[in-house]
C-alpha positions as CSV (number, residue, x, y, z in Angstrom):
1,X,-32.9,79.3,-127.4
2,X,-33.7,81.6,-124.1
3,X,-35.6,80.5,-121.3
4,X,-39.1,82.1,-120.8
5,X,-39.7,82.5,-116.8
6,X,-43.0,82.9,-115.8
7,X,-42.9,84.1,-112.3
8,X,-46.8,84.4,-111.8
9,X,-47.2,80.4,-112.1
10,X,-45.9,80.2,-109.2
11,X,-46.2,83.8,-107.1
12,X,-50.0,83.4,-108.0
13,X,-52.7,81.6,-107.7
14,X,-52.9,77.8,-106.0
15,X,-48.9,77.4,-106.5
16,X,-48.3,80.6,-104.0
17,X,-50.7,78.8,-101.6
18,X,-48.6,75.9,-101.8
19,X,-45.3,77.5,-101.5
20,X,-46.7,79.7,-98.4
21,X,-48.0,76.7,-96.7
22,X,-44.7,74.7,-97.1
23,X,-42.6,77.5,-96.4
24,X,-44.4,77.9,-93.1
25,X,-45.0,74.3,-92.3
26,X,-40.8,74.2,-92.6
27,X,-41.3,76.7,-89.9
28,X,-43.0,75.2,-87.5
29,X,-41.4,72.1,-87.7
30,X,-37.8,73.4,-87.3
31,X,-39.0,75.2,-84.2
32,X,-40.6,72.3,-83.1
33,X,-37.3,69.9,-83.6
34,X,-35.2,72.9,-82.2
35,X,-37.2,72.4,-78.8
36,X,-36.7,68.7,-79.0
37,X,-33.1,68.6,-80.4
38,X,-32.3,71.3,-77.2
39,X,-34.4,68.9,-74.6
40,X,-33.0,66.0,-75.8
41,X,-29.1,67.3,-75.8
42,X,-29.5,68.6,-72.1
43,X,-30.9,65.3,-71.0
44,X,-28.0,63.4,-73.1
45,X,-25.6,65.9,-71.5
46,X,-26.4,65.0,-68.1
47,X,-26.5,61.3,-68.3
48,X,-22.8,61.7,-69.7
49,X,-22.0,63.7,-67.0
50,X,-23.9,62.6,-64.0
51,X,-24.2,58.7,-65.1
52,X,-21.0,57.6,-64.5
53,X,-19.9,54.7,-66.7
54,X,-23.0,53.2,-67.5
55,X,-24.2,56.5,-68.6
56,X,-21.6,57.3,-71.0
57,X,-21.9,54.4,-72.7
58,X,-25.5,55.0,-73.8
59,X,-24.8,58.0,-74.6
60,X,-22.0,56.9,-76.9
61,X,-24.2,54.0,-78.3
62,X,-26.8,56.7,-78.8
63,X,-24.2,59.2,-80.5
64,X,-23.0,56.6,-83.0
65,X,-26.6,55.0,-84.2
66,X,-27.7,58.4,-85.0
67,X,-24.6,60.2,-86.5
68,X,-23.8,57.1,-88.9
69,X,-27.3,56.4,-90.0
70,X,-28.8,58.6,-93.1
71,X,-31.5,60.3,-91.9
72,X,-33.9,59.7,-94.7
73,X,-33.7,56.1,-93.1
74,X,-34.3,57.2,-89.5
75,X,-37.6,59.4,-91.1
76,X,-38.8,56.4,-92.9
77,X,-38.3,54.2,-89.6
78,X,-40.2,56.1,-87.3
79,X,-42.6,56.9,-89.9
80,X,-43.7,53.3,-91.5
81,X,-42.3,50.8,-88.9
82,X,-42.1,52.9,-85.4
83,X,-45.6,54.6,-85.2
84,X,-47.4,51.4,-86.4
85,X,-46.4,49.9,-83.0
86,X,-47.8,52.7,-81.3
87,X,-51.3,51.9,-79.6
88,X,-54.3,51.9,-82.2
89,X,-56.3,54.0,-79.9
90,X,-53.2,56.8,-79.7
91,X,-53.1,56.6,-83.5
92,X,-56.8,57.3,-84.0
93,X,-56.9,60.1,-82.1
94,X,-53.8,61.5,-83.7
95,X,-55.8,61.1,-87.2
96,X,-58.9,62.4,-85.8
97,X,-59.6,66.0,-86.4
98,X,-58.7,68.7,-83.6
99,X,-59.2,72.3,-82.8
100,X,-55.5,72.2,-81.5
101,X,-53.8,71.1,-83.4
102,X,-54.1,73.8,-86.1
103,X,-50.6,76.0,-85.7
104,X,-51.0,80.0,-86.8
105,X,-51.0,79.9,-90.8
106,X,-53.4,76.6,-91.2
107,X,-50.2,74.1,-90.2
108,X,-51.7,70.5,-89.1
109,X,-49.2,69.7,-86.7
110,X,-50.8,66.6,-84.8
111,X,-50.5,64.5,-87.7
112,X,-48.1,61.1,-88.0
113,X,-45.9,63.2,-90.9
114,X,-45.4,66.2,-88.4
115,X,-45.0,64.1,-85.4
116,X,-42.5,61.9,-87.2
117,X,-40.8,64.3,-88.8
118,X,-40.0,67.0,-85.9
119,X,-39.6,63.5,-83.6
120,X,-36.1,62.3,-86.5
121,X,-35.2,65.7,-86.7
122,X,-34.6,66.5,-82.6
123,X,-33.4,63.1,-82.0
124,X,-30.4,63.3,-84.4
125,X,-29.4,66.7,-84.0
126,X,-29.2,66.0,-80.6
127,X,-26.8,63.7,-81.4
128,X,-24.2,66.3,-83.1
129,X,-25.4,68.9,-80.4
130,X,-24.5,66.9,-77.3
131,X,-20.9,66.2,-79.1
132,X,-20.4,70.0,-79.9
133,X,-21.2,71.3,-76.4
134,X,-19.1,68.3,-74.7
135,X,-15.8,70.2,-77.1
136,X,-16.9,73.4,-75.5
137,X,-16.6,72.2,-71.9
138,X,-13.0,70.5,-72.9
139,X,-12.3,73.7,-74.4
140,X,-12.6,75.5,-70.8
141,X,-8.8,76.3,-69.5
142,X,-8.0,73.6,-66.7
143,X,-6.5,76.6,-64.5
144,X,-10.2,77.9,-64.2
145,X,-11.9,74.9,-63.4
146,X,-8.6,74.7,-60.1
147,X,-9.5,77.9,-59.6
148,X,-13.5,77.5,-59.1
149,X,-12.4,74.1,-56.5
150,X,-9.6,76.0,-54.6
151,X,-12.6,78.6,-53.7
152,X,-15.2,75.9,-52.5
153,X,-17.6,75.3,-55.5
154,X,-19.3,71.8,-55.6
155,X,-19.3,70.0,-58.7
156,X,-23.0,71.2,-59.9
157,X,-21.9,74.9,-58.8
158,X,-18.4,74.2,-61.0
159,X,-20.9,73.4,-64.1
160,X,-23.1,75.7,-63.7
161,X,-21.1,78.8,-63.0
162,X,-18.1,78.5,-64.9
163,X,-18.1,75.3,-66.8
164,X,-21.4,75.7,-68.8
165,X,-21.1,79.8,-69.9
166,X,-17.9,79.0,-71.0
167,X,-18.8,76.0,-72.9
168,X,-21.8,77.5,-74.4
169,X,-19.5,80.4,-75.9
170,X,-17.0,77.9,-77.4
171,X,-19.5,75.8,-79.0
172,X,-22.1,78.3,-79.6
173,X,-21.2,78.8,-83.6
174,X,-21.4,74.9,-84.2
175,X,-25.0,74.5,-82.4
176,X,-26.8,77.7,-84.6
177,X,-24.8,75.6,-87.5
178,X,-26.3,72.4,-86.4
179,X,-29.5,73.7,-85.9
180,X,-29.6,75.3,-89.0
181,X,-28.6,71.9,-90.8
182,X,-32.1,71.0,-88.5
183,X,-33.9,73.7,-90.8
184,X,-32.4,72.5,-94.1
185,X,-32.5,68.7,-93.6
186,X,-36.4,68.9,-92.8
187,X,-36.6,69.0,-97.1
188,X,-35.9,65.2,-96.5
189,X,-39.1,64.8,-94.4
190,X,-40.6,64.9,-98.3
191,X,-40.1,61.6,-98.4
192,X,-42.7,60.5,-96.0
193,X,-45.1,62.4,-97.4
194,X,-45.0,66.0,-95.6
195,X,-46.0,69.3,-97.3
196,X,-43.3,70.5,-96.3
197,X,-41.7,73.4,-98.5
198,X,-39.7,70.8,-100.9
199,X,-42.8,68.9,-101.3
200,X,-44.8,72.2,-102.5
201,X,-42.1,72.7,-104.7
202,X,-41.9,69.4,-106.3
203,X,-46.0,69.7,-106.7
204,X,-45.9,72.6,-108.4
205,X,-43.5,71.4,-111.0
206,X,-46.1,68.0,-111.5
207,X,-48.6,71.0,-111.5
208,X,-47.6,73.2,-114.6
209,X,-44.6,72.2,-115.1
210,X,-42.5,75.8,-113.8
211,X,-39.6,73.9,-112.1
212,X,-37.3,76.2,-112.4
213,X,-39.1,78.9,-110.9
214,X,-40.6,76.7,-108.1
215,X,-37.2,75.9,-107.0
216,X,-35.9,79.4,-107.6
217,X,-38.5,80.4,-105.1
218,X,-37.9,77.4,-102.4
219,X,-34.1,78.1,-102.1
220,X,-34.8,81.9,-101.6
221,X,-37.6,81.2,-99.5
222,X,-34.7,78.7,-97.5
223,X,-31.8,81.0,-97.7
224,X,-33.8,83.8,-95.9
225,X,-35.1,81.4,-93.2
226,X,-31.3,80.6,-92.4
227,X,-30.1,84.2,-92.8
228,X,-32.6,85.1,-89.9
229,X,-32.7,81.9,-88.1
230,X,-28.4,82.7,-87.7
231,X,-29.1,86.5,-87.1
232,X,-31.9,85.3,-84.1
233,X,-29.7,82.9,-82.6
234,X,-26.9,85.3,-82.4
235,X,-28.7,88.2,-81.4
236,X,-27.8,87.0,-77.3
237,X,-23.6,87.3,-78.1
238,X,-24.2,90.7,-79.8
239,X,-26.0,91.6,-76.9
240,X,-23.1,90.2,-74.4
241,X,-20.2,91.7,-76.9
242,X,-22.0,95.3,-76.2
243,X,-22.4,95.1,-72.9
244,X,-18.7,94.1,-72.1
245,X,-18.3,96.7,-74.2
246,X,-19.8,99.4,-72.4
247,X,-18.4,97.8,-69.1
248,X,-15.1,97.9,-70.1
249,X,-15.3,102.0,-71.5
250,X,-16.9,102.9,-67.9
251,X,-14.1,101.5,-66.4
């Protein structure tokens, strides 16, 4: 027996509504834990660096209750037991209706699910970020961080100028690979409740039934966010890669 697709229950009508409004809501959040994730990393970064050994053993502490805990279990956490220790009065005005907190494309994003969500999301990326960048920095040849102290530079003048470019460039495939996992693992935020795009998907099968091409259109609709999330994040090396370039042939 062949299978019957039919595209138009789910490019049409309420479905593509649906599927729009998850695929941007997926958006916004991933930008939203991106910012986080990034915060986060730089604070964890320099409390590893700069704490001595007090410092790097919350880090470490930090590092291994978020990288060996699912994250489903970290969403429903801050979801059901977390915010319900948060003020009443905060909570209320988080439910209460808002003029901004209405993102381009009609995305509520002052709402416990997005708040939660981006909030897991940041906090355990950060976790694999702050691991990936600390490789880069080991990474760095010893004989240039000798050489930056024979000519004077202080410690934050060592990091900043030689330590943290060349870091960044070492780890820089790993962090768009983390933050991409960011992008993709928001589909678990489902489980709280939040439209995101797995959740549209999911209610447009309970809807008329056209899984197949519901989840046809959510992976596409996820492989091109990735394709140019990677060719975004990227975009800066290219740059770099053409301007050594051009250096080197006017020499």
């Amino acid at each position: 027996m062949g299978i019957h697709l039919d595209w138009a229950g789910v490019l049409t009508g309420q479905p593509a509504q649906w599927l729009m409004s998850g695929f941007l809501t997926t958006i916004w959040v991933t930008v939203t834990g991106v910012i986080l994730a990034t915060a986060m990393t730089v604070f964890l970064l320099a409390l590893r660096l700069a704490g001595g050994r007090v410092g790097r053993a919350v880090v470490a502490g930090w590092v291994s209750l978020f990288r060996n805990t699912p994250l489903l279990v970290q969403l429903l956490f801050w979801y059901f037991a977390a915010w319900n220790v948060l003020p009443l009065a905060f909570r209320q005005y988080v439910n209460d209706d808002h003029a901004f907190s209405i993102l381009p494309g009609d995305v509520w994003w002052f709402t416990p699910e997005f708040l939660s969500s981006a909030w897991a999301l940041g906090l355990f990326t950060a976790a694999f970020l702050v691991e990936e960048i600390q490789a880069g920095l080991h990474a760095v040849p010893r004989g240039q961080i000798e050489a930056a102290k024979s000519q004077g530079f202080s410690d934050l003048a060592l990091f900043r100028w030689v330590l943290l470019p060349q870091g960044l460039e070492n780890a820089w495939q790993p962090v768009v690979g983390q933050y991409l996992n960011l992008m993709k693992l928001s589909s678990l935020a489902t489980g709280i409740g939040f439209a995101e795009l797995t959740y549209q998907t999911r209610q447009i099968e309970s809807f008329n039934a056209h899984a197949l091409e519901a989840f046809t259109v959510g992976s596409v609709l996820y492989l091109a966010l990735g394709l140019v999330m990677s060719l975004l994040f990227n975009l800066p090396r290219g740059w770099r890669a053409m301007a050594r370039k051009e250096a080197h042939r006017d020499r």
